[in-house]
ZAMIRO-711859 format. One record per residue (C-alpha): x, y, z; residue number from 1. Coordinates in steps of 0.2 Angstrom, whole numbers, plus 5000, padded with zeros to 4 digits. Example, Ala and Ser with C-alpha at 12.3 -4.5 7.8 and 13.67 -1.06 7.14 Angstrom:
BEGIN
[[5062, 4978, 5039], 1] [[5068, 4995, 5036], 2] 
END
This chain:
BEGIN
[[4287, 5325, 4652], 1] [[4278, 5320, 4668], 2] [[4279, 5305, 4676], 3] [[4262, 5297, 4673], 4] [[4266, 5301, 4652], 5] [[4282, 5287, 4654], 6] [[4268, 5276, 4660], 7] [[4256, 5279, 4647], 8] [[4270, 5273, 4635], 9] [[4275, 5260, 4642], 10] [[4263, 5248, 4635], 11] [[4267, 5254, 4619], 12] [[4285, 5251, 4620], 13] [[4285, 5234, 4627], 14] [[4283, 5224, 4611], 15] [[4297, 5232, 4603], 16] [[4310, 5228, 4617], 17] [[4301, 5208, 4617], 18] [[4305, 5208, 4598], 19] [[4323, 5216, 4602], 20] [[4325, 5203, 4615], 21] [[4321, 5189, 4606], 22] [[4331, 5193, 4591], 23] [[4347, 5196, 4602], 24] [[4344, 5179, 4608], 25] [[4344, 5171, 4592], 26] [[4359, 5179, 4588], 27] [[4367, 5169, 4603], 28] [[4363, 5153, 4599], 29] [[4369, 5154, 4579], 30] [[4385, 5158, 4589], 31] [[4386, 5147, 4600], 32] [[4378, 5134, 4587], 33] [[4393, 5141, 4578], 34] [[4405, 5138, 4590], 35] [[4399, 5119, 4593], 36] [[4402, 5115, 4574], 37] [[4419, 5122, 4574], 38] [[4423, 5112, 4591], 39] [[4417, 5098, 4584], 40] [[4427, 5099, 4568], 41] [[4442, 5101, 4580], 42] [[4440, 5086, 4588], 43] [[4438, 5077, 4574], 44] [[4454, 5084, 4564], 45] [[4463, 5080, 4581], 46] [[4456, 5062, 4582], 47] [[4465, 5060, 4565], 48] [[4480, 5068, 4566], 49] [[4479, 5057, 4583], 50] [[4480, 5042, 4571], 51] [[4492, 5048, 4556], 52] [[4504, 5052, 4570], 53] [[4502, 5035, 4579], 54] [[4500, 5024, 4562], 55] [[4519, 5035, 4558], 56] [[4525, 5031, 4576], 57] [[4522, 5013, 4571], 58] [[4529, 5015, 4554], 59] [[4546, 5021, 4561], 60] [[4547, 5008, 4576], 61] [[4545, 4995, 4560], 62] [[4559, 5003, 4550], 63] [[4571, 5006, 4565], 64] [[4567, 4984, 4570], 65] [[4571, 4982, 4550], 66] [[4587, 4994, 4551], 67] [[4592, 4987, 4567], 68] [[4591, 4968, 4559], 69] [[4601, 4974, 4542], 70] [[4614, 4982, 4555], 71] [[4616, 4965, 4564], 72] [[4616, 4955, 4547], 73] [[4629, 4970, 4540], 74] [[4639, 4965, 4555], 75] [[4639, 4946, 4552], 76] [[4644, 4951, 4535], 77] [[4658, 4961, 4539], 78] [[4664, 4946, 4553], 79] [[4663, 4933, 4541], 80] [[4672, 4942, 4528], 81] [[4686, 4948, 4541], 82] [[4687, 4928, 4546], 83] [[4690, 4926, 4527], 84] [[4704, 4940, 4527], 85] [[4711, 4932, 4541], 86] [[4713, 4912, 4529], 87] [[4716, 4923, 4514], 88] [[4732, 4929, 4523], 89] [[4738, 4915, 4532], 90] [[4736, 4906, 4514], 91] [[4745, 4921, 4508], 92] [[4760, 4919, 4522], 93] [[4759, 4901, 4516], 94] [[4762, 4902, 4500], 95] [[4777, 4914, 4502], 96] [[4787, 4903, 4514], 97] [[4785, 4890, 4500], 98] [[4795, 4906, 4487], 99] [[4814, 4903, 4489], 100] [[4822, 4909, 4505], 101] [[4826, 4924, 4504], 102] [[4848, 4928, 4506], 103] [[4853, 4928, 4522], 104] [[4855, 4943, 4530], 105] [[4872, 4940, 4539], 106] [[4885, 4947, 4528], 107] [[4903, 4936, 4529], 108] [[4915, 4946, 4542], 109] [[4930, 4943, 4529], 110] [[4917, 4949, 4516], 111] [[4914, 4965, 4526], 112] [[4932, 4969, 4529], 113] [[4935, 4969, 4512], 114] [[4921, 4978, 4508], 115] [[4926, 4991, 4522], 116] [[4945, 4992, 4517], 117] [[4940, 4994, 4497], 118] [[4930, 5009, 4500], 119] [[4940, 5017, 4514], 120] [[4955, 5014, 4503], 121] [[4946, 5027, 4491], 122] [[4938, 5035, 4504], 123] [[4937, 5057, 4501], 124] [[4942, 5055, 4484], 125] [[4936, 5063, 4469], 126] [[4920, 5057, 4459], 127] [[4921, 5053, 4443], 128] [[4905, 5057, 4438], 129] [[4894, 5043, 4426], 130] [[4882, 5058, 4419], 131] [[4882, 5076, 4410], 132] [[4872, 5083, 4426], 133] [[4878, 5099, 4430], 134] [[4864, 5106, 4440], 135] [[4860, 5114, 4456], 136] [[4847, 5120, 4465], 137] [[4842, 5139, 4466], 138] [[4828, 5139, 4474], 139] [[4812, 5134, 4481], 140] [[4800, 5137, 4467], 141] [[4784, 5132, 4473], 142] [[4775, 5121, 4487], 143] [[4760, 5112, 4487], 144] [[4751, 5105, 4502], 145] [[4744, 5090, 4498], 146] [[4735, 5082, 4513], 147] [[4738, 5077, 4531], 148] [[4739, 5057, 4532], 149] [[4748, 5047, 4547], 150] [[4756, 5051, 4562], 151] [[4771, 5065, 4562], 152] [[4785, 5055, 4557], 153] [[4787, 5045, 4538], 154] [[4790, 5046, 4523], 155] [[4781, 5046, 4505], 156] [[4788, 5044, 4487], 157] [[4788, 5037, 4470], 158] [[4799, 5027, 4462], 159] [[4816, 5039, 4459], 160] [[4822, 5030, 4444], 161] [[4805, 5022, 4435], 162] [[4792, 5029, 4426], 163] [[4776, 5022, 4439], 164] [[4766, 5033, 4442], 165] [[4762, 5024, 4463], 166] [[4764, 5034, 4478], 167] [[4773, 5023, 4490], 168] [[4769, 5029, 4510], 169] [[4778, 5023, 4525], 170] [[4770, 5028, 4541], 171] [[4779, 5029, 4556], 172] [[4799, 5025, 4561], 173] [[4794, 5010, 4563], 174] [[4784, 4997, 4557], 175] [[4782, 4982, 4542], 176] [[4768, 4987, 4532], 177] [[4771, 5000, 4514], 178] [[4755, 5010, 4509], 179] [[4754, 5007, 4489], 180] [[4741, 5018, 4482], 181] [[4740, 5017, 4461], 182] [[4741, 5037, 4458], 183] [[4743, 5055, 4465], 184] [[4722, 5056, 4464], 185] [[4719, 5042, 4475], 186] [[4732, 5047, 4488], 187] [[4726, 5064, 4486], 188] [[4706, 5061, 4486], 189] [[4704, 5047, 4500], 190] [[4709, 5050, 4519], 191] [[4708, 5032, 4521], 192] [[4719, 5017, 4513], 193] [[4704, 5010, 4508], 194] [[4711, 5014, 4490], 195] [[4730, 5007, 4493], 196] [[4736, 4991, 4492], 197] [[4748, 4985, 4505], 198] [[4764, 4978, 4506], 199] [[4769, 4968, 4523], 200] [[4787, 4967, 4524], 201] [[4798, 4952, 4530], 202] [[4808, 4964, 4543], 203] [[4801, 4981, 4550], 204] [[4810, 4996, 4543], 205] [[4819, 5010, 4556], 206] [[4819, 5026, 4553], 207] [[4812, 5039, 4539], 208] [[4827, 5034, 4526], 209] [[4821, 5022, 4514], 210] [[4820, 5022, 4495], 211] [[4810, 5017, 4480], 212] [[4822, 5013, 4466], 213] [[4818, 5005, 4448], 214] [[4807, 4993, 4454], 215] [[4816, 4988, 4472], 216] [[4812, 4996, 4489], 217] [[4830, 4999, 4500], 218] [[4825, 5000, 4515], 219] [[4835, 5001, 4532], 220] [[4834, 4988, 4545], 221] [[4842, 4987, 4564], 222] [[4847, 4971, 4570], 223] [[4858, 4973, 4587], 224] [[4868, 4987, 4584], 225] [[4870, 4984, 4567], 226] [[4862, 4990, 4553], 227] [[4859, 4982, 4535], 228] [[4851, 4989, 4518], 229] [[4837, 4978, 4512], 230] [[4834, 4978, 4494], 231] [[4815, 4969, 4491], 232] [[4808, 4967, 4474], 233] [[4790, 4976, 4472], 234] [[4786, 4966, 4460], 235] [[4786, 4948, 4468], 236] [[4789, 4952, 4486], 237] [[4805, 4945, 4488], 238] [[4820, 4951, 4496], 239] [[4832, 4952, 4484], 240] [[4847, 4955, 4491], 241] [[4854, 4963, 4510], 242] [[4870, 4971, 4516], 243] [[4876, 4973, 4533], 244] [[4882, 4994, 4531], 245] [[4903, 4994, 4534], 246] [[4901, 5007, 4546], 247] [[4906, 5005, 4566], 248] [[4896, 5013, 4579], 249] [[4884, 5021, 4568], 250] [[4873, 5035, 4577], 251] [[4858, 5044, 4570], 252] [[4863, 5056, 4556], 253] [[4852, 5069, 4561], 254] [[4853, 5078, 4574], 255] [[4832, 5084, 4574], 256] [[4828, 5066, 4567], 257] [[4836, 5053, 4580], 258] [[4828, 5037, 4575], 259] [[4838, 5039, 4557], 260] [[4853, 5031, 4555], 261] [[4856, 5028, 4534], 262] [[4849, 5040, 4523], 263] [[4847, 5030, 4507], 264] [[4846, 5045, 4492], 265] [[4845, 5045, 4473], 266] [[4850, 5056, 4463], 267] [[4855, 5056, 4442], 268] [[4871, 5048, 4449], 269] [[4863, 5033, 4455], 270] [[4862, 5028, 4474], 271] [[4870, 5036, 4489], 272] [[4871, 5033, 4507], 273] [[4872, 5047, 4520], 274] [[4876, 5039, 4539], 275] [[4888, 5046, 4554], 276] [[4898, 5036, 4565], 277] [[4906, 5041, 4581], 278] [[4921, 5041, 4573], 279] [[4919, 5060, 4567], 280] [[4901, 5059, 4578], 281] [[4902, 5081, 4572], 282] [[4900, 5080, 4554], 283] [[4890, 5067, 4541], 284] [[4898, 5054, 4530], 285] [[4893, 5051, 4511], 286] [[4895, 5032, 4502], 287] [[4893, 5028, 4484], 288] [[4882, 5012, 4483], 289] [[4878, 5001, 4469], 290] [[4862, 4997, 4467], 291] [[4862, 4980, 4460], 292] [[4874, 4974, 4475], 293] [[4874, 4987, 4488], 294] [[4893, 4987, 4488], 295] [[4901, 5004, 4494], 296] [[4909, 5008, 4479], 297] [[4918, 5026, 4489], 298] [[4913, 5034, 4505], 299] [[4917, 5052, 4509], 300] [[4920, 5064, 4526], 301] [[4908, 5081, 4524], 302] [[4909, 5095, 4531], 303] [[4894, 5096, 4535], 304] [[4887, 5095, 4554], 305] [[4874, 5084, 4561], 306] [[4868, 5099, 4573], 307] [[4852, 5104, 4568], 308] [[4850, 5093, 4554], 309] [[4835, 5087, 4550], 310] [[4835, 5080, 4532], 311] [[4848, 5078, 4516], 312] [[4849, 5074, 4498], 313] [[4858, 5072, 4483], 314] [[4857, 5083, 4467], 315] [[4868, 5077, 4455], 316] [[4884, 5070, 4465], 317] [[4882, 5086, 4477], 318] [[4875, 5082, 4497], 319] [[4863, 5095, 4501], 320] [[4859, 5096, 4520], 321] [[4843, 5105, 4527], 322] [[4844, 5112, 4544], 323] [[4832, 5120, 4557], 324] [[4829, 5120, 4575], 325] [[4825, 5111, 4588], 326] [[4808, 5126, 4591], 327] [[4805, 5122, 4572], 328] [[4806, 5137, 4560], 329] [[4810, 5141, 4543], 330] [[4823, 5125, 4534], 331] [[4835, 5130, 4524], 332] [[4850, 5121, 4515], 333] [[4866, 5129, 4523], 334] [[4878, 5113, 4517], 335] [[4883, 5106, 4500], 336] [[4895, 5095, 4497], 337] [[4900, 5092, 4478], 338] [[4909, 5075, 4477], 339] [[4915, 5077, 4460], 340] [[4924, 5097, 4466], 341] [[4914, 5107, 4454], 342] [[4903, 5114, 4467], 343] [[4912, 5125, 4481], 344] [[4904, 5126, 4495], 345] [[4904, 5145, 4499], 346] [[4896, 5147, 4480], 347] [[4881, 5137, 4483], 348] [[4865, 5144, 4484], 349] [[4859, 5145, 4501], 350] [[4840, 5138, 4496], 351] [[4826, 5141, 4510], 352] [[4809, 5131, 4511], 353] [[4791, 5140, 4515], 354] [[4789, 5140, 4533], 355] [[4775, 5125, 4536], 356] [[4770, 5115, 4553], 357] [[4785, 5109, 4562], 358] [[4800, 5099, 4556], 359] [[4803, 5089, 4540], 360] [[4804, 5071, 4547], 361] [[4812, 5063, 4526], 362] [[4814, 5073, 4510], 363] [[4815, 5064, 4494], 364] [[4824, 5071, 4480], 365] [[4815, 5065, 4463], 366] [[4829, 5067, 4449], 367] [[4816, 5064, 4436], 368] [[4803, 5077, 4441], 369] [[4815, 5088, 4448], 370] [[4804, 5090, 4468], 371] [[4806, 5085, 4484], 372] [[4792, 5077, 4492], 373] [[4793, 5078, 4509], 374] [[4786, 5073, 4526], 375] [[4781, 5088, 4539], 376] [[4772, 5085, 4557], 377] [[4761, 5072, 4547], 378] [[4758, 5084, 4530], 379] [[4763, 5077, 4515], 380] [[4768, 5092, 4503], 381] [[4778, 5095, 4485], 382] [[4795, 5108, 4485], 383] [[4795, 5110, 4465], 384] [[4814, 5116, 4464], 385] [[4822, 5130, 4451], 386] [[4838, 5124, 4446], 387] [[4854, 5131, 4436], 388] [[4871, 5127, 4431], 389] [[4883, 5126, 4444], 390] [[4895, 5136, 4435], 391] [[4881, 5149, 4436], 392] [[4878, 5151, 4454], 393] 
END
């Protein structure tokens, strides 16, 4: 097609590229009218979330003022009541200075000597036992891991002749104040002493040897170089009675636990005493006591060697020493000593504990549930014992 035939058409063609034209451009401006509607609804969905988010902004601030102000009245509370705590217990320590004074401590010297030269005099004779109990232990025959509560040293119990059903906690190797909690599920449950009474002691305790005992609390005391049993009544918070021990230079009984000097134990026997004295500074001594008068009532030499010692007990009139190491390993009992004869030593069972944390700081021997509860590196745990006849180990 020539070139003069594209401009004949031209004219005809130019009406359909207007129409073209003008409907692209229409196009355009639904778009961009469009566009501007959705802008707009932007801005206005932004606007509000703009507000919502500075109406909640304000709504917070408000909260945290009204948080803030129950905080500062929480802790007006908590000073006031802690100012009453304080009155309560000096109305407390009031009332118990007005209780009759509690014996003195200070034992007559002629008193002692008599004491000393009646049990020396039956010193390392035999026992004659008050009970049928004719058991030993066999073995270790399960553990159970209570809870970890304190520092690394103490001690924790029930009452080794009663039927309570507290859990008595002493923290510490030294100190005045016994943690009372009313059952195994609340000492068990709460990490805190929030559930546990307490009991504040007129002298601080030394050591990890001390003993709940039908209803009384024999605890050790250091005063000087001497050292006395305390006997304090639970019930009324009174001390009931108090001996000075007839022992000369005492030193700590175990060689792994240094800062105990009496071992206070209960067995089905009754109450027993395990101390050392420079005399024989190698080997443990055993005593007899009476519970209602803490006289010596017969003291013994063991075999047995503080060395590596790191706890004892008494299973019916026989001492049973645990030792271990000074890197703690496995304990294990590698001493028995049978007052009443029945027992030799080289037919005793030598009984090994599940290797735990560290060392056992106290181990108490509960003859009417037949387990030691004992203290390790802070974790209070249950040895369940299997026993049998001594005539059958």
């Amino acid at each position: 097609m020539g070139p003069w035939r594209c401009l004949l058409l031209l004219p005809l063609l130019a009406p359909a590229l207007r129409a073209q034209q003008q409907q692209f451009m229409e196009y355009v401006e639904r778009r961009i009218t469009l566009l501007e509607e959705r802008i707009s609804q932007w801005h206005d969905q932004s606007s509000r979330y703009s507000t919502e988010l500075r109406d909640f902004k304000n709504q917070v601030l408000g909260m945290l003022e009204a948080a803030e102000k129950e905080r500062e009245a929480m802790r007006a509370e908590a000073e006031s009541a802690a100012v009453r705590m304080d009155r309560l217990e000096r109305e407390v320590d009031y009332l118990e200075t007005q209780n009759p004074a509690p014996p003195c401590v200070e034992v007559d010297e002629t008193l002692m000597d008599k004491q000393v030269a009646t049990a020396k005099q039956r010193k390392n004779e035999k026992y004659t036992k008050l009970t049928d109990c004719s058991d030993t232990i066999a073995s270790v025959r399960a553990m159970k891991i209570l809870k970890r509560f304190g520092s690394s040293s103490g001690l924790w119990t029930k009452d080794a002749a009663g039927s309570s059903e507290k859990i008595y906690v002493f923290d510490g190797t030294a100190n005045d104040t016994v943690y009372v909690f009313p059952r195994m599920r609340e000492f068990t449950l709460f990490s805190a002493t929030r559930k546990a009474a307490r009991i504040k002691l007129p002298y601080p305790w030394v050591g990890t040897g001390h003993l709940v005992y039908d209803g009384h609390l024999y605890y050790i005391r250091q005063q000087g170089l001497a050292f006395q049993v305390i006997k304090f009544n639970l019930a009324n918070k009174t001390v009931v009675d108090s001996s000075v021990f007839p022992a000369e230079e005492q030193i700590p009984v175990f060689g792994l636990s240094p800062s105990t000097y009496i071992e206070v134990s209960a067995d089905e026997e009754g109450l027993w005493a395990v101390y050392a004295t420079k005399e024989d500074e190698k080997n443990m001594c055993l005593a007899k006591l009476d519970p209602a008068s803490l006289d010596i009532e017969q003291m013994w030499d063991t075999p047995c060697p503080r060395e590596n010692a790191e706890g004892a007990f008494v299973v019916c009139g026989a001492l049973h020493v645990v030792y271990n190491t000074r890197l703690p390993s496995r304990a294990r009992v590698q001493c028995v000593f049978d007052v009443s004869g029945t027992l030799a030593p080289e037919d005793a069972s030598l009984v090994y504990f599940p290797k735990r944390y560290g060392s056992h700081a106290s181990l108490k021997y509960s003859p009417r549930e037949r387990q030691i509860y004992a203290w390790d590196d802070g974790y209070q745990i249950i040895y369940r014992m299997e026993m049998k006849k001594k005539l059958e180990v």
